[in-house]
N, C-alpha and C positions, 0 to 999 in steps of 0.2 A: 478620615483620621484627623484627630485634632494635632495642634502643636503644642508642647510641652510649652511653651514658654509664653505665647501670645495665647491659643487658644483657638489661631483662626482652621479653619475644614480646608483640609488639602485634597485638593479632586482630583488631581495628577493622577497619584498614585490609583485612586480609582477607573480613571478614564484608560492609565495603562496596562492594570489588568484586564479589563474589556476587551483589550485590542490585543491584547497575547489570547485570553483566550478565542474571541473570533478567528484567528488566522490561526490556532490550532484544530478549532473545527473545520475550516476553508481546508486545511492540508487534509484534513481526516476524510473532508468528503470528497476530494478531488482522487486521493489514491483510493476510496470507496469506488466510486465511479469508474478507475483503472481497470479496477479487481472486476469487476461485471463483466465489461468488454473482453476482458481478457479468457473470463467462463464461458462466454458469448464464441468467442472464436475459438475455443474448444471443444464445446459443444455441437459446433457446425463442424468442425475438420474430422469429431469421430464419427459425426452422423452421416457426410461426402465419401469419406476415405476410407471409415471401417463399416460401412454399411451396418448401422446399429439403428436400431430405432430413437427416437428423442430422449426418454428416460435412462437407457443404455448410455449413449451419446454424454447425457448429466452428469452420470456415475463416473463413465472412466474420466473427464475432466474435473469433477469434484476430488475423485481419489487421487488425480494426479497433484492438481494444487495443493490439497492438502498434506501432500509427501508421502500419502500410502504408496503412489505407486498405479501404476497402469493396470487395472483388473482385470485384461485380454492381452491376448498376446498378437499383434497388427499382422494381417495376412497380405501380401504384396508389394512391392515396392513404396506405391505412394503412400500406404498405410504406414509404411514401419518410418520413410523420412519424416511424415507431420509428427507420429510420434515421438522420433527422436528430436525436434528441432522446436517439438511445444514443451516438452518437458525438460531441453536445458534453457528455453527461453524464460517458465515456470522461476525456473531455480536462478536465472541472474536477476527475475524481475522481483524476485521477494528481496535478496539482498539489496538490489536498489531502495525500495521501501522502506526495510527496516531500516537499513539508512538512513535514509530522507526524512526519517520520522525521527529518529534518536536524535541526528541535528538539527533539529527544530524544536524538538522540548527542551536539548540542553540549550540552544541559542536563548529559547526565552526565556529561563532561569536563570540569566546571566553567569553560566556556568564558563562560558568563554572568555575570559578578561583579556581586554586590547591592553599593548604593551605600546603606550606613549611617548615612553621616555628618548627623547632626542638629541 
């Protein structure tokens, strides 16, 4: 961007869009990476606990992250605690997220103004 008055190219401004958006893809793909592990360890607790096959095992973790909701209903003791303790696990670790991600687009928007005045 030039300057109204000299004329000279201000790279700042350039160089500090760069670095907002870098560390908005760094967050993006680190809570990417969350999300896998987290279908990852869902995937295995319905395939251990609810004796499903792997595609089964997929579904009822895909539906549950996604907030459809458990597609079976868990036969046994240790089935029914994975499934109650993945699915409010599910439900704080979204709100974590969204979180963590709203506070970081609005931080780098300079949506938050520090209050200086001393």
């Amino acid at each position: 961007m030039k300057c109204q008055c000299c004329g000279n190219v201000n790279k700042n401004k350039k160089n500090k869009n760069n670095e907002r958006t870098d560390r908005l893809w760094y967050w993006f793909y680190i809570l990417l990476f969350i999300s896998i592990v987290v279908l990852g360890i869902g995937v295995l607790g319905y395939y251990v606990y609810h004796h499903r096959d792997w595609i089964d095992a997929f579904y009822n973790a895909t539906a549950v992250m996604s907030g459809v909701g458990a597609a079976d209903t868990p036969n046994g003791h240790a089935a029914q605690l994975f499934a109650s303790f993945y699915t409010l696990g599910i439900g704080f670790f979204y709100i974590t997220i969204i979180t963590a991600f709203i506070i970081t687009v609005l931080s780098e928007n300079d949506i938050f103004i520090e209050d200086n005045e001393d």
